[in-house]
C-alpha positions in Angstrom: 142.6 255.9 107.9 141.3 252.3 106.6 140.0 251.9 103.1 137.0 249.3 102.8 137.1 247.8 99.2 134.1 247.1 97.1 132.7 244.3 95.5 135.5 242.0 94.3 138.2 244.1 94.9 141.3 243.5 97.8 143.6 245.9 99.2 147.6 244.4 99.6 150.1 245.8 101.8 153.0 245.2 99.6 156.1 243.1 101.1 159.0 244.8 99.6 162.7 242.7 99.0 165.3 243.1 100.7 167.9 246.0 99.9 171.1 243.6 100.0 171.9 240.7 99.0 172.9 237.6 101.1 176.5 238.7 100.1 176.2 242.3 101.3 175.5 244.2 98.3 173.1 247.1 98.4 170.9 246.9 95.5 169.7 250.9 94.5 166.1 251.7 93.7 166.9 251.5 89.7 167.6 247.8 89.6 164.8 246.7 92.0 162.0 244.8 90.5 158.2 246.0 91.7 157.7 243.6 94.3 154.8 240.5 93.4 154.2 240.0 97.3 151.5 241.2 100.0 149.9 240.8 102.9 145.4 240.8 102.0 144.4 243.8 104.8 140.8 244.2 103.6 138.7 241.8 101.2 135.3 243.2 99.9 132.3 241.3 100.0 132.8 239.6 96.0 131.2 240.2 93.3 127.5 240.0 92.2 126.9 236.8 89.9 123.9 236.5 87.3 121.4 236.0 90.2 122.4 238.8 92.2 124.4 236.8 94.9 127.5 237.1 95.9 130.6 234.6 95.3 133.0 233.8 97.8 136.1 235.7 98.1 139.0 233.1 97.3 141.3 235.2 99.8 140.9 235.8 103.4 142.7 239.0 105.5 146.1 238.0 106.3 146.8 235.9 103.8 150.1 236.8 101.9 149.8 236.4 98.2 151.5 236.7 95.2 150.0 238.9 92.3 150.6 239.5 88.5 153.7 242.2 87.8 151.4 245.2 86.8 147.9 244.2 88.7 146.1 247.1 90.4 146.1 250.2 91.4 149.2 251.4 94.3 148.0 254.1 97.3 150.4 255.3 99.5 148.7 255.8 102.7 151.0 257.2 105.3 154.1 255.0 105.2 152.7 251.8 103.6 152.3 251.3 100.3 149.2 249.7 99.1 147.9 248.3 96.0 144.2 248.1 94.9 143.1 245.1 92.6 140.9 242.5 91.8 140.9 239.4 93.1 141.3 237.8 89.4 144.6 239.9 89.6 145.9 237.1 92.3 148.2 234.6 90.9 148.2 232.3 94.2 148.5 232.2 98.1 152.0 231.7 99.7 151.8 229.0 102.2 
């Protein structure tokens, strides 16, 4: 199953943190923050401007990026979970 996003919308795999530390402490689900990190899977085609054309997509697929705390929408599809958002949503690309 693929999802195909519209407009200027982009669907993130999320990259989740590690479970222990670097000192070997497992940190439970409770204390985990929501992860800000993702790999772009699928960019739509941006969005329509004043004179009906479309802007350029600042992202590309396969990209990883980091994204505001509570931006977008999550999906769990099968075992990955995704999140939904606009591409305003996108704080910056991790180099």
């Amino acid at each position: 199953m693929s999802i195909r996003p519209l407009g200027d919308k982009i669907v993130i795999k999320v990259i989740e943190d590690a479970e222990q530390t670097s000192g070997g402490i497992f940190i439970p689900d409770s204390a985990k923050e929501k992860s800000q990190r993702g790999e772009v899977i699928a960019v739509g085609e941006g969005k329509l401007n004043e004179k009906s054309e479309r802007e350029p997509m600042d992202v590309k697929v396969g990209e990883v990026v980091l994204f505001a705390k509570y931006a977008g929408t999550d999906v769990k599809i099968g075992n990955d979970n995704l999140k939904i958002m606009s591409v305003s949503d996108v704080l910056g690309v991790i180099e």
